[in-house]
N, C-alpha and C positions, 0 to 999 in steps of 0.2 A: 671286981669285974674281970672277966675273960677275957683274954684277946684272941682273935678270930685271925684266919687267911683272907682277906679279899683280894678275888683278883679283877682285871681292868681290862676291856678293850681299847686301844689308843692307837687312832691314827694322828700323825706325825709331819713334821718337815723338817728339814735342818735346820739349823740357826748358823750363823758364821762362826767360827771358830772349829766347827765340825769339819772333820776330814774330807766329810760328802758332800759338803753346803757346796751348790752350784754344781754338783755333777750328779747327785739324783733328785730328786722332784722331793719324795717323804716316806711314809710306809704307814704300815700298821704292823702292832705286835701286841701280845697278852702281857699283863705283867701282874703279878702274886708282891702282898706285900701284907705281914703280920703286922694287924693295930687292934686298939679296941674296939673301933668304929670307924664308920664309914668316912666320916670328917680325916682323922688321921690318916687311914689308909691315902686317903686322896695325895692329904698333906705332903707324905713320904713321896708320892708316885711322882708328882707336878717338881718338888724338888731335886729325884734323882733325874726326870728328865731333863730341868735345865742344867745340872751338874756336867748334863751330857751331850750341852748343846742342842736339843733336839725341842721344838715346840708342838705343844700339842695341839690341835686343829680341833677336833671331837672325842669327847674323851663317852666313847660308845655306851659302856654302863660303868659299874664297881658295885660289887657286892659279892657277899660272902659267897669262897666258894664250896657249891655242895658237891660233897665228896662221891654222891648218888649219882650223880649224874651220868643219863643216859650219851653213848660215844656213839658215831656211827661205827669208828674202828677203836679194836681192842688196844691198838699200840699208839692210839690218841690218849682212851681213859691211861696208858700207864704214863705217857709222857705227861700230862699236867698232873696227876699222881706224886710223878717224882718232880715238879717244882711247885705244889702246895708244901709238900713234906721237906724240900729244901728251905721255902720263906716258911715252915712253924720253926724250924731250927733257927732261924736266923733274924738280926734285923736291919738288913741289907734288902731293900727293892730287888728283886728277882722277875729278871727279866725274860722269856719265851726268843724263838729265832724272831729276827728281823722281818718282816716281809718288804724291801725295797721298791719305792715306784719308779720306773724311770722317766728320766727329765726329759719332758716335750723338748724336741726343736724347733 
């Protein structure tokens, strides 16, 4: 069997031991990770988040990503382009920017 790119939508919070825990709220970010299946994908994803203190709240979708896919902008399709193409090289969770929420007061 083939292993595929999945990638993730995942909003977030921090967990304690994070640098952020208590000073921003959570976020969401994409995240690319080579498995065979959607089961592993996951696996890797939910691991390297708590590796990294961060919990997940909703984990949006996961599934393979297709390399078709319609962008609104051109320098979108090349940015997740170039980290589909970094997790097929790799097998490290490969993570998109942050998007931070800030912490109600």
């Amino acid at each position: 069997m083939k292993d595929k790119v999945y990638w993730s939508g995942v909003e977030y919070t921090y967990e304690y031991g994070s640098p952020d825990y208590g000073r921003l709220k959570g976020g969401f970010v994409y995240i690319f990770a080579r498995a065979f299946d959607v089961r592993e994908a996951l696996d890797k994803i939910l691991t390297d988040l708590k590796n990294h203190d961060i919990a997940p709240v909703e984990i949006e979708f996961i599934s393979p990503y297709d390399k078709e896919m319609e962008w609104e902008e051109e320098s979108q399709k090349k940015r997740y382009m170039e980290l589909y193409n970094t997790a097929l090289k790799s097998e490290q969770v490969i993570f998109d920017d942050f998007y931070a929420y800030e912490k109600e007061e």
